[in-house]
VEXDREN-2710 file (C-alpha; in Angstrom, 1 decimal):
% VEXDREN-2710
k/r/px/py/pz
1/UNK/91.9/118.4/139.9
2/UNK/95.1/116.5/141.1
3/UNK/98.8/117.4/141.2
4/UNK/99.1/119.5/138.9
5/UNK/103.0/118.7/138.4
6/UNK/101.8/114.8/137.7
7/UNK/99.6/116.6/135.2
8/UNK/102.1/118.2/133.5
9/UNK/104.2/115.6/133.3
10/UNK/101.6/113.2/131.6
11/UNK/100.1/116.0/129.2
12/UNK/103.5/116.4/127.7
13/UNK/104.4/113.7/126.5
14/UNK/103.0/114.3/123.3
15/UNK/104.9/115.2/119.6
16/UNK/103.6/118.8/119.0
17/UNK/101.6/118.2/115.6
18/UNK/99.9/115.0/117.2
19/UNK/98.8/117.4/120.1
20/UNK/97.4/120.2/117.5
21/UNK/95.5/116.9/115.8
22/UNK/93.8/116.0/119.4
23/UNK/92.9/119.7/119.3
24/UNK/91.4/119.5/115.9
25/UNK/89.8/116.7/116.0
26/UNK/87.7/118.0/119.1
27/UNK/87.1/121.8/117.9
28/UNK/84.5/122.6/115.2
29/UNK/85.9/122.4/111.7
30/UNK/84.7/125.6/111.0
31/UNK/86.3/128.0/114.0
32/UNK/87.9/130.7/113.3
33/UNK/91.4/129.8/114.4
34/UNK/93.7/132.1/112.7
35/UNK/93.3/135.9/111.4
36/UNK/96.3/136.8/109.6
37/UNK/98.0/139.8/109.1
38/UNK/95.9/140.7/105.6
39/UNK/92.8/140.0/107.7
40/UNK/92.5/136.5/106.0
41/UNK/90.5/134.0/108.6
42/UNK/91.6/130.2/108.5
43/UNK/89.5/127.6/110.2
44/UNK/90.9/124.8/112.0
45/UNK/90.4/122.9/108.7
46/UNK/91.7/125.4/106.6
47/UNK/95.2/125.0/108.9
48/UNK/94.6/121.4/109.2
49/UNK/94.4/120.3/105.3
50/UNK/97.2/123.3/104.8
51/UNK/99.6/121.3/106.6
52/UNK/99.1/117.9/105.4
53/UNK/99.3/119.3/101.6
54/UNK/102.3/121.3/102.1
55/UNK/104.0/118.7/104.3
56/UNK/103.3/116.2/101.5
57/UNK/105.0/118.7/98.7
58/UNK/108.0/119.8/101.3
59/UNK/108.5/115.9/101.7
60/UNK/109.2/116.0/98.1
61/UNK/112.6/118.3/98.6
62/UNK/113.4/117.1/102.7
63/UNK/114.3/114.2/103.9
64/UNK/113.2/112.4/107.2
65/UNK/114.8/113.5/110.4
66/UNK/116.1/116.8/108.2
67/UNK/116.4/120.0/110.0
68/UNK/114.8/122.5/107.6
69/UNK/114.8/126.5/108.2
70/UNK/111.4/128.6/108.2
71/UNK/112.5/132.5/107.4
72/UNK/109.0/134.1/107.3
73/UNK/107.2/136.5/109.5
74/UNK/104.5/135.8/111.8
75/UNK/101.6/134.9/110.0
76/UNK/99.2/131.9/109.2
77/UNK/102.4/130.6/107.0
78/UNK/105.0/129.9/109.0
79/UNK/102.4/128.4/111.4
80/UNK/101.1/126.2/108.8
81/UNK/104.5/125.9/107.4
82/UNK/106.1/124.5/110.6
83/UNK/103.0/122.3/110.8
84/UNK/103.5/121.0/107.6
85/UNK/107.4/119.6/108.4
86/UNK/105.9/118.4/111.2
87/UNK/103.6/116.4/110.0
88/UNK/106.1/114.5/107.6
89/UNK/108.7/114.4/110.5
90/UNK/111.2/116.9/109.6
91/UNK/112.3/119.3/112.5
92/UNK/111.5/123.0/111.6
93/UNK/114.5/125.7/112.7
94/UNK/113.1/128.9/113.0
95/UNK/115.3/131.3/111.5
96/UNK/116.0/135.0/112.6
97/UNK/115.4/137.2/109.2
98/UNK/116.6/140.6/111.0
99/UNK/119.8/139.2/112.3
100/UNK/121.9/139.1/108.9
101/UNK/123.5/137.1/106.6
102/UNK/126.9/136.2/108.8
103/UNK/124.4/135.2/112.0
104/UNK/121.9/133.0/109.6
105/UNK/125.0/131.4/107.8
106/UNK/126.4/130.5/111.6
107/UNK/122.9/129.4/112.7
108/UNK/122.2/127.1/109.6
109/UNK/125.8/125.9/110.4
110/UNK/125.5/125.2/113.9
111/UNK/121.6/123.0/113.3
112/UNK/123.2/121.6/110.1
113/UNK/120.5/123.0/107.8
114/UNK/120.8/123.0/103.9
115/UNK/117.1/124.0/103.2
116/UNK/115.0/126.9/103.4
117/UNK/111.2/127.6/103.7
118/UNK/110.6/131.1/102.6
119/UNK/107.9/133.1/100.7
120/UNK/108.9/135.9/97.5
121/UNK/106.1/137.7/98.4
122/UNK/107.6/138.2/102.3
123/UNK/111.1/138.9/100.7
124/UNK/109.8/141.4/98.3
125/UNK/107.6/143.2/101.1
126/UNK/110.5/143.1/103.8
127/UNK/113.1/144.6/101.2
128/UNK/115.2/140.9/101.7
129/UNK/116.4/140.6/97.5
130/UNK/119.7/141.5/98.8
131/UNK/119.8/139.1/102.2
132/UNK/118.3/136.2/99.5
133/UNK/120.6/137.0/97.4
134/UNK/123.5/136.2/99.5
135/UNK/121.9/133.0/101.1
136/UNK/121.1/131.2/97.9
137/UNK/124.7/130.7/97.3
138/UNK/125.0/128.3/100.5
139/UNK/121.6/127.2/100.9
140/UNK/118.3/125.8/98.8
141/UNK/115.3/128.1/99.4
142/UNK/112.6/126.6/98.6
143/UNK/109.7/128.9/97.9
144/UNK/106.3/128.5/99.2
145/UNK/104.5/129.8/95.9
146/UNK/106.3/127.3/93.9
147/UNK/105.7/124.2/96.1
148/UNK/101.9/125.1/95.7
149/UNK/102.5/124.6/92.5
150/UNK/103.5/121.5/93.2
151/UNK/101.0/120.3/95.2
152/UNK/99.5/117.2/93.4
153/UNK/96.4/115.1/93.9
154/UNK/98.2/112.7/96.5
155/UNK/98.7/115.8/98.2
156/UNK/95.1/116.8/98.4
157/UNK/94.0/113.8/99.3
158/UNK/96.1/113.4/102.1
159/UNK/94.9/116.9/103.3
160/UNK/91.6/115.3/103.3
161/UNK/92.6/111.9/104.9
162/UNK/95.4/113.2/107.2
163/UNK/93.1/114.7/109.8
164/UNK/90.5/111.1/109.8
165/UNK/93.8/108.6/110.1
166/UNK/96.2/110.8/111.8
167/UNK/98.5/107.5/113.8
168/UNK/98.9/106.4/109.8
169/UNK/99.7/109.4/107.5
170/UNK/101.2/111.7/110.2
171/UNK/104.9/111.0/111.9
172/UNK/104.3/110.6/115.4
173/UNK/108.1/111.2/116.9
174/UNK/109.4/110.1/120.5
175/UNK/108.1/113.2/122.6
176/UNK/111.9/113.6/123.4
177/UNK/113.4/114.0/120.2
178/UNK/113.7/117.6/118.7
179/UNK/110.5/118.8/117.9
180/UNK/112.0/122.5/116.9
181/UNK/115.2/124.7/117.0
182/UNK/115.6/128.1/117.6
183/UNK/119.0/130.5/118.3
184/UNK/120.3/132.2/120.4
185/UNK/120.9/136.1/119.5
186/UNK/124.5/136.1/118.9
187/UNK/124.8/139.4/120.5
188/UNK/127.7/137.6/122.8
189/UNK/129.5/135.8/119.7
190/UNK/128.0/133.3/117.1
191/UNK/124.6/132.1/117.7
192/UNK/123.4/128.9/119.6
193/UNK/120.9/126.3/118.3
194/UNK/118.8/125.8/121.1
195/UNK/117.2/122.1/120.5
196/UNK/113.8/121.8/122.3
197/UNK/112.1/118.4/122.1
198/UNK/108.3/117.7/121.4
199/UNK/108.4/117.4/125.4
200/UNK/109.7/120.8/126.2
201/UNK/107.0/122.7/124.0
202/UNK/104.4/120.9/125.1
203/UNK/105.7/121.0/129.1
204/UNK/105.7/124.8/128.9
205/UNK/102.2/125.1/127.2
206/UNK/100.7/122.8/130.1
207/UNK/102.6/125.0/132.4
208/UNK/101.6/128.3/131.2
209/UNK/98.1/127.0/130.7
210/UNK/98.5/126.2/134.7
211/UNK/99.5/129.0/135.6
212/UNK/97.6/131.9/133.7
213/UNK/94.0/131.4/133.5
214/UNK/92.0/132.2/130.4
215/UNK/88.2/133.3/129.8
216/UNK/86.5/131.2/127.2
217/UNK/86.1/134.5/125.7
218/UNK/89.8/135.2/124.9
219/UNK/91.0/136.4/121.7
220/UNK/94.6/136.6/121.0
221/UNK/97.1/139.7/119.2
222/UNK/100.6/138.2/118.5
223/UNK/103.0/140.5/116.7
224/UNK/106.3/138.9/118.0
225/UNK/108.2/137.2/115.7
226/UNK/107.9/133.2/115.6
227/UNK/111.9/132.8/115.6
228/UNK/112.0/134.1/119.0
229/UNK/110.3/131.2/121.4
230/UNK/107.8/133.9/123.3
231/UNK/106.0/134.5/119.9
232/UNK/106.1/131.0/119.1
233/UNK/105.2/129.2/122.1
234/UNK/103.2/131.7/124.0
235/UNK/101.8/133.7/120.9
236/UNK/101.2/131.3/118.7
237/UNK/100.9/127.5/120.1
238/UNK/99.8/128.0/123.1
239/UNK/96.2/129.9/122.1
240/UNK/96.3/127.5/119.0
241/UNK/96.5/124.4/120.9
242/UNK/94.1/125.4/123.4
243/UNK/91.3/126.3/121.6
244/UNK/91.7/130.0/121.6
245/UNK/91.4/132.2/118.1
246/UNK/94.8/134.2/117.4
247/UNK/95.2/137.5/115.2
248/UNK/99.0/137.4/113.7
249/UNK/100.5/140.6/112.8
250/UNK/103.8/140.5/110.8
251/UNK/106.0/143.3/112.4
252/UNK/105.9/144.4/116.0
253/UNK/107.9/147.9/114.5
254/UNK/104.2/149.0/113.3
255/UNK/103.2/151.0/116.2
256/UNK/100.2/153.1/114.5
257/UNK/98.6/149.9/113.3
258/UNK/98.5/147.6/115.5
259/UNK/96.4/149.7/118.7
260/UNK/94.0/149.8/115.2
261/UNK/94.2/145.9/114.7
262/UNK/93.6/145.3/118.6
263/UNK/90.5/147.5/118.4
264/UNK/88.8/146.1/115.5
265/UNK/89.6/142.2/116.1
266/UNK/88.5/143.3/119.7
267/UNK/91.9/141.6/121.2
268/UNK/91.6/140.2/125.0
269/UNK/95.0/139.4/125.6
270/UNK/98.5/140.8/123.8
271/UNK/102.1/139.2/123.6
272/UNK/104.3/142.4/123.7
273/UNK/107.8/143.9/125.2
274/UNK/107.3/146.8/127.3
275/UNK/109.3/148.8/124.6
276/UNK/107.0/147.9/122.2
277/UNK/103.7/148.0/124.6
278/UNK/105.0/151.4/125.5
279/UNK/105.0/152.8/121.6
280/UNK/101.9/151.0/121.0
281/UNK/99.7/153.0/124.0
282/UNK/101.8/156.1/122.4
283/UNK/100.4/155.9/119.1
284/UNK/96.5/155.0/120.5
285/UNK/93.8/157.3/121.4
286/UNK/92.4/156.8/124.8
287/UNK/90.3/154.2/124.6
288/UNK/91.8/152.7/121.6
289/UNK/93.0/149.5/123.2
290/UNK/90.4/148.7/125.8
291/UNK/88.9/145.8/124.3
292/UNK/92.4/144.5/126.0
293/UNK/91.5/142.2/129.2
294/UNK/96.1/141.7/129.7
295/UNK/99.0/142.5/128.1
296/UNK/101.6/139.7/128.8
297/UNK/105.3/141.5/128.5
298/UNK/108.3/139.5/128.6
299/UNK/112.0/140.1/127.4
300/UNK/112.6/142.9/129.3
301/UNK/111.4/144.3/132.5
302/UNK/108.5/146.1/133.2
303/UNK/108.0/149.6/134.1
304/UNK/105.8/151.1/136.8
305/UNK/104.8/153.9/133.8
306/UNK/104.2/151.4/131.9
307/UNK/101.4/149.3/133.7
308/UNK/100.3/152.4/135.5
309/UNK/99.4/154.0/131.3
310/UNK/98.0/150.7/130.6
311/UNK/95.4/150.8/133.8
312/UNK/94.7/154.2/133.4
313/UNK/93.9/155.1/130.0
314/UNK/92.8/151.3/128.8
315/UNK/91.9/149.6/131.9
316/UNK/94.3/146.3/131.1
317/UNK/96.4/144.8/133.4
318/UNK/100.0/144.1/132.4
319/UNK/101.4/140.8/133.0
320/UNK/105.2/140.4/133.5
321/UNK/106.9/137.4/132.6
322/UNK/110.0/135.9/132.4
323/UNK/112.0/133.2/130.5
324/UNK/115.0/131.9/128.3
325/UNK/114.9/130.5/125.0
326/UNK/116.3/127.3/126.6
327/UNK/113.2/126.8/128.8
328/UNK/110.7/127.0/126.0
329/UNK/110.7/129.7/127.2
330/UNK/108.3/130.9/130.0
331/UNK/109.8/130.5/133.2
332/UNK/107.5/132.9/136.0
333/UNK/105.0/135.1/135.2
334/UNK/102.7/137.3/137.4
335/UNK/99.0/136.4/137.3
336/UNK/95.4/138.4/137.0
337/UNK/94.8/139.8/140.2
338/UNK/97.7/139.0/141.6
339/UNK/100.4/141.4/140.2
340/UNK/103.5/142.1/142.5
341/UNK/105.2/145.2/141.0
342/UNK/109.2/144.7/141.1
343/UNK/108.8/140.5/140.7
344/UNK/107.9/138.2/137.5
345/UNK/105.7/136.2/140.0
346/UNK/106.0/132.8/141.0
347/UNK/108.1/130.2/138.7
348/UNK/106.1/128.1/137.1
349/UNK/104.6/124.0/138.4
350/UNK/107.1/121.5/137.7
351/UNK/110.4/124.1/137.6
352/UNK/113.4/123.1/140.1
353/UNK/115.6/126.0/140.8
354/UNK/118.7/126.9/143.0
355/UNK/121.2/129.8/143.6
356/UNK/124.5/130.0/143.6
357/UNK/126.1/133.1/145.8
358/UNK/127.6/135.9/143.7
359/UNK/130.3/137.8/145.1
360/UNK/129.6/141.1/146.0
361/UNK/125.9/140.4/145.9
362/UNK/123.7/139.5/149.1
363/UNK/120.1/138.3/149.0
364/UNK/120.8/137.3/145.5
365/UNK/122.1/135.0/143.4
366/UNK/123.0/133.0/140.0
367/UNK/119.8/131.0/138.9
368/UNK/119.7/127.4/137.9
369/UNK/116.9/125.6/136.5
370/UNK/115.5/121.9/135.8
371/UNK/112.1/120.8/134.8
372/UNK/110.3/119.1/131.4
373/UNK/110.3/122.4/129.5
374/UNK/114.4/122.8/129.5
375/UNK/115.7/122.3/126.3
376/UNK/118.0/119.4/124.9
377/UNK/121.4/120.9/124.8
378/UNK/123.2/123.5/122.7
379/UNK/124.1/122.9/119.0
380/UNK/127.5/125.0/118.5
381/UNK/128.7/126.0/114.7
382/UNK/132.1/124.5/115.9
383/UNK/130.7/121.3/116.6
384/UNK/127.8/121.4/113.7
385/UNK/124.8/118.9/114.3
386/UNK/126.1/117.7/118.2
387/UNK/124.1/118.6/121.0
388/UNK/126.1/119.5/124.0
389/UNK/123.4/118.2/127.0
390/UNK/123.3/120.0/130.2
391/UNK/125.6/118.5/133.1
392/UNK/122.6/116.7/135.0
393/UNK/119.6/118.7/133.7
394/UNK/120.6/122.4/135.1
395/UNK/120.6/125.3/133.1
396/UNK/122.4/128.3/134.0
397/UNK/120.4/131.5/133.3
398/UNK/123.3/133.6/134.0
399/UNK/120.6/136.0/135.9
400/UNK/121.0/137.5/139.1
401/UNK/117.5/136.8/141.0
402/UNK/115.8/136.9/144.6
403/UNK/112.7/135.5/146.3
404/UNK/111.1/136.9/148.7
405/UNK/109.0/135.0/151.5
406/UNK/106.2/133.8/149.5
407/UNK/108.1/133.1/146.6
408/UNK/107.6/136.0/143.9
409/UNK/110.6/136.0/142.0
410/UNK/112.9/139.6/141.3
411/UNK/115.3/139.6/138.4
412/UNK/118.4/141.9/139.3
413/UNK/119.7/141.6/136.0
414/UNK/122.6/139.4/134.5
415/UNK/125.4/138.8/135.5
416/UNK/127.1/140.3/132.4
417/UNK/125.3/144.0/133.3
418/UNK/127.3/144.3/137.0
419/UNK/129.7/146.7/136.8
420/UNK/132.4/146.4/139.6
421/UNK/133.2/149.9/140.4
422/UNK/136.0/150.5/142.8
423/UNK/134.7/147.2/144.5
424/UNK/131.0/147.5/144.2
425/UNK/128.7/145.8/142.6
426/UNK/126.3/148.1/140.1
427/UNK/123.3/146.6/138.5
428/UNK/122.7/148.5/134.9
429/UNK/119.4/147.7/135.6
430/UNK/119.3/149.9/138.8
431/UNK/120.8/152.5/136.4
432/UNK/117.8/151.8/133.7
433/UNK/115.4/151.7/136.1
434/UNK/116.6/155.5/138.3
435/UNK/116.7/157.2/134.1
436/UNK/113.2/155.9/133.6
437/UNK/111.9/157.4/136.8
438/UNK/113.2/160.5/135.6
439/UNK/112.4/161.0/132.1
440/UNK/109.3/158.2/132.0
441/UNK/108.8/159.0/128.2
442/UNK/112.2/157.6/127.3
443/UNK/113.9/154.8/126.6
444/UNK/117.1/154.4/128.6
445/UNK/120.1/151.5/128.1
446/UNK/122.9/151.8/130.2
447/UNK/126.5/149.8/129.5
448/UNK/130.0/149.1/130.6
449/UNK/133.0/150.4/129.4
450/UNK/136.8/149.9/131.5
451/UNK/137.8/152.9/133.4
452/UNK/141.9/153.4/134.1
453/UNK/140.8/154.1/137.4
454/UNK/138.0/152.6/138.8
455/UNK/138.3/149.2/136.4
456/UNK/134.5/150.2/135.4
457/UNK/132.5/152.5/134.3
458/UNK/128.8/153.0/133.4
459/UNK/127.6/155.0/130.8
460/UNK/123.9/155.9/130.0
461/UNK/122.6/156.2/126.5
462/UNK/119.1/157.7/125.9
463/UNK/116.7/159.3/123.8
464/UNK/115.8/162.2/126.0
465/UNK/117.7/165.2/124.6
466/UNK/119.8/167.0/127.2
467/UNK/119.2/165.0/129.7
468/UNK/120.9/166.2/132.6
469/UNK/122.9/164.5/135.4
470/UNK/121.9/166.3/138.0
471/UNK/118.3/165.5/138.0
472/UNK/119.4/161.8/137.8
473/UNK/121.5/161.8/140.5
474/UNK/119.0/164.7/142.5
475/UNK/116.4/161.9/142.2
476/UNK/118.7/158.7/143.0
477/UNK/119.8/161.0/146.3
478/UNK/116.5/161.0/147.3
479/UNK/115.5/157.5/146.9
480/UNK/118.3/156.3/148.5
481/UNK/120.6/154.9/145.4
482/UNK/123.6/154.9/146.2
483/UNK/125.6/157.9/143.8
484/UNK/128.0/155.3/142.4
485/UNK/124.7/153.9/140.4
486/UNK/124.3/157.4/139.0
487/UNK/126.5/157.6/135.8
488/UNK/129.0/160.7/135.4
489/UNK/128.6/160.3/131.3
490/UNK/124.8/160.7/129.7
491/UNK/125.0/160.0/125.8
492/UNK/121.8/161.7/124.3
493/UNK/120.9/159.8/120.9
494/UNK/118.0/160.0/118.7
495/UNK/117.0/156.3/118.7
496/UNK/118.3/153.3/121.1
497/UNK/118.7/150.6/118.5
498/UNK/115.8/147.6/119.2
499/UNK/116.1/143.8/117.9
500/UNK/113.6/142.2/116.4
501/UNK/112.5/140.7/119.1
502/UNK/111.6/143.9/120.9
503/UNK/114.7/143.9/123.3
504/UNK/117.2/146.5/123.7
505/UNK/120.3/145.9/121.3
506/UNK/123.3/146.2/124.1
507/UNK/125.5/145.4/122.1
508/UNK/124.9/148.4/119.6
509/UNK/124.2/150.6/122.9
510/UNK/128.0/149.6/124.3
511/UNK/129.0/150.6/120.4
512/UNK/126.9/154.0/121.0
513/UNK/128.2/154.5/124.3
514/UNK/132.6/153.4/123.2
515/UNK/132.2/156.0/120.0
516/UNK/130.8/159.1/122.2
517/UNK/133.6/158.7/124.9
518/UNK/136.2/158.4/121.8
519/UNK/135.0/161.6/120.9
520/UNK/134.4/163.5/124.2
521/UNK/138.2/162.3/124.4
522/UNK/139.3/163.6/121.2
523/UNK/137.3/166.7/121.7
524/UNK/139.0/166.4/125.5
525/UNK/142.5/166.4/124.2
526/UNK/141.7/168.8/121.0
527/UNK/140.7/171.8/123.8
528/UNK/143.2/171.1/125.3
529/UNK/145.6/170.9/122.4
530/UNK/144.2/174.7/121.4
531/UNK/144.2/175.6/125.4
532/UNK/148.4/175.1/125.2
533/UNK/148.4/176.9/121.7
534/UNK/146.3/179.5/123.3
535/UNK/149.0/179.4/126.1
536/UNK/152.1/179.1/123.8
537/UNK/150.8/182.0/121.6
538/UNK/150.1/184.5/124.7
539/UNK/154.0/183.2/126.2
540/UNK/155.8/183.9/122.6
541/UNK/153.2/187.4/122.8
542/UNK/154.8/188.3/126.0
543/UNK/158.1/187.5/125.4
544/UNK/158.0/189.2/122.3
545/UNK/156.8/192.4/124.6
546/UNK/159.6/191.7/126.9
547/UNK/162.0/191.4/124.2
548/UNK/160.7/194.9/122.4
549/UNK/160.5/196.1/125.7
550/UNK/164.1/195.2/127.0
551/UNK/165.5/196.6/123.4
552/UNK/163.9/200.0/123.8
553/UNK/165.2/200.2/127.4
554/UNK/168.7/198.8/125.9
555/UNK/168.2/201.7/122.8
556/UNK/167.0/204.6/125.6
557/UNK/170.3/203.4/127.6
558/UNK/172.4/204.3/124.8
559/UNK/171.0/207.3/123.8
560/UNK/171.5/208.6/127.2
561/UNK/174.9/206.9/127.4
562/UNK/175.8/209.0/124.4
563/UNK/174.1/212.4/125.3
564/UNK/176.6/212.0/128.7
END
């Protein structure tokens, strides 16, 4: 078989639309490749001639080299969409349509984009008038029902020629120019542009392809957005590019329907978070989602409830992952068979890594990484259209990991969620991970707020209503965590606010968690404020008494002074 890393390396140097062309041109025309989210099925043609026509009207309105946004949901169009400005060299930048109108006017500003490939039909089904409405004053949408409209016969018959002379009609870009851009979440300031070449995509499909083994049998369910790299890379290329049919569902907030979707596509393998993984196995009968062979879960760690549901009552294993959106992303997964509870496996071929020490931290530390699939550089809205490289290759995760012995990988969180307490280090994951032990139903996001005394503090918001302090720290006592993990202020809400890319909104939950000890301290200093009334009206009460008191003795003194 060879090295696999020399493998790697050779397979990806490739321009992304030239690679889905070798793919094409060796799968039957008539495969079912696609099922989108209306149950439409597209062959390999049907994607195939869509790109080529749409790239030739989108030429039309983009120029060469042009970063161009794609604001649509996952679905058959923005695949055949980002195809399409492939295939006439543009570089597509996949825009985050839950994120608002100040992070997509910093994104476009950042990646230098002045264009926008949208669908009316997506903006009137998401409820997006108003978002459009406040976009169109910066930018040009361009509207996918009104470029098909467009489409002329030059068009059509380079959807028909396109696929038979590829090297001619089709740009064929250096393998290390930008082949994509995606952002960062902008949850810790403006958003990034993260630039990932034609090399870095395709790197990280070889790798993943490496790593996790497939059945020829394998049918895909991807309901994670496409401007979030997971969905695109691992949801959506990498099944696409290797031959395997994918089932696209637009929203990964539709819990009832999609356990429905798995079933009747008869889904092998699904792209989830374990949030969303968790509500799906909610909302489905026993049974309902055993066509499932894995569940791959990324974005967020894994919980032992959660894999131990998915085993039990559906007979799937649950594959944890992990990755950044600057290494395309996947950077360790676990494998079939070989699932180490606590790790996200081994890192994948072809990945350099190193630590650097944390303070306060042993066993542990900061994680660097190098290999084909890390991105460019950074594009920053301060410095619109320049990409910052990284200083020799590296890129700083900013997460706190271990290896053990035979190299299975733990993440102990990021470096942003330590608290120091009093000295010590706290890992809000350690806090996550004692509340979920607990209350195993319930979501659980735990964040830092400055204490006058200690310096930190760590407060935990959940969903579970009166959830109780003492059973978290009655459990942590006897599992050895230490009581400074335990926090002294529980926030009981009815949601914790999700992006829409299935992780945990922190920045909301620090909101959640700064309001409720604002008002546990106004409430604090209002009882208190009535406890001195209470006090001042019960001392004017007595010395009134006293007073009455000492003028009837005063008035009984006379009397008897003037009986004498």
């Amino acid at each position: 078989m060879g090295d696999p890393v020399k493998q790697i390396e050779r397979r990806s140097r490739r321009a992304i639309f030239q690679a889905y062309l070798d793919h094409a041109r060796r799968e039957k025309p008539d495969k079912i490749t696609v099922t989108d989210g209306d149950g439409r099925e597209l062959t390999t043609k049907d994607i195939t001639r869509g790109a080529f026509a749409l790239g030739g009207a989108l030429a039309r309105h983009t120029d060469k080299n042009e970063h161009v946004g794609i604001l649509l949901p996952t679905g058959a169009g923005a695949i055949i969409a980002f195809f399409a400005l492939l295939s006439r060299g543009r570089v597509p930048a996949m825009l985050n349509f839950t994120s608002g109108s100040k992070n997509l006017f910093a994104a476009c500003k950042a990646a230098e984009v002045k264009k926008v490939v949208t669908a009316r039909k997506f903006v009137e089904l998401g409820g997006y008038e108003k978002l459009m409405g406040e976009l169109e004053g910066a930018l040009e949408i361009i509207y996918l029902e009104d470029v098909r409209e467009e489409i002329r016969p030059r068009d059509k018959a380079l959807a028909l020629l396109g696929p038979i002379f590829p090297t001619i009609l089709a740009a064929n870009p250096n393998p290390e120019e930008p082949g994509v851009i995606l952002f960062t979440s902008g949850t810790e300031g403006a958003p990034k542009g993260v630039v990932l070449s034609h090399r870095n995509i395709m790197a990280n499909i070889e790798q993943i392809s490496e790593h996790v083994h497939l059945l020829p049998t394998d049918i895909f369910f991807n309901p994670l957005p496409t401007f979030h790299c997971y969905g695109l890379t691992a949801g959506a290329l990498w099944p696409i590019l290797n031959g395997y049919p994918v089932v696209f569902h637009p929203s990964p907030l539709q819990t009832k329907i999609i356990p429905k979707r798995i079933f009747e596509t008869g889904s092998t393998v699904l792209f989830a978070t374990d949030t969303f993984l968790s509500q799906y196995m909610r909302a489905s009968p026993d049974g309902g989602m055993s066509s499932l062979r894995i569940a791959v879960c990324g974005a967020e760690r894994v919980r032992d409830e959660t894999r131990q549901a998915a085993e039990k009552r559906f007979g799937f294993e649950v594959l944890e992952g992990y990755g950044v959106t600057e290494g395309s992303p996947v950077l360790a997964a676990n494998q079939p068979g070989d699932i180490r509870s606590g790790t996200v496996g081994k890192l994948l071929p072809a990945i350099e890594w190193r630590l650097e020490p944390v303070e306060g931290l042993d066993s542990a530390g900061r994680l660097f990484v190098r290999g084909p699939n890390i991105m460019n550089g950074y594009l920053s809205p301060d410095a619109p259209g320049v990409i910052t490289p990284l200083e020799d290759g590296w890129h700083d995760t900013g997460d706190i990991v271990s290896f053990d012995e035979n190299g299975y990988m733990s993440i102990r969180g990021r470096l942003k969620r330590f608290a120091k307490i009093g000295g010590e280090m706290v890992s809000l994951a350690v806090v996550e991970n004692c509340a979920s032990a607990v209350w195993p139903d319930n979501l659980h996001a735990a964040a830092i707020l400055s204490d006058a005394k200690k310096g930190e503090q760590v407060v935990l918001v959940t969903d579970r209503p009166e959830a109780s302090r003492s059973l978290l720290l009655a459990w942590a006592q006897s599992h050895g965590v230490p009581e400074i993990a335990v926090p002294k202020k529980i926030v009981s809400v009815d949601e914790i606010p999700v992006l829409g890319t299935g992780k945990i909104d922190f920045l909301k939950v620090k909101t959640i968690a700064e309001e409720a000890l604002i008002a546990a301290e106004a409430e604090k200093a209002q009882a208190a404020t009535e406890e001195l009334s209470k006090k001042e009206v019960k001392k004017r009460r007595t010395e009134k008494k006293r007073a009455e008191k000492d003028s009837a003795n005063d008035e009984d003194g006379d009397l008897k002074d003037a009986a004498e």
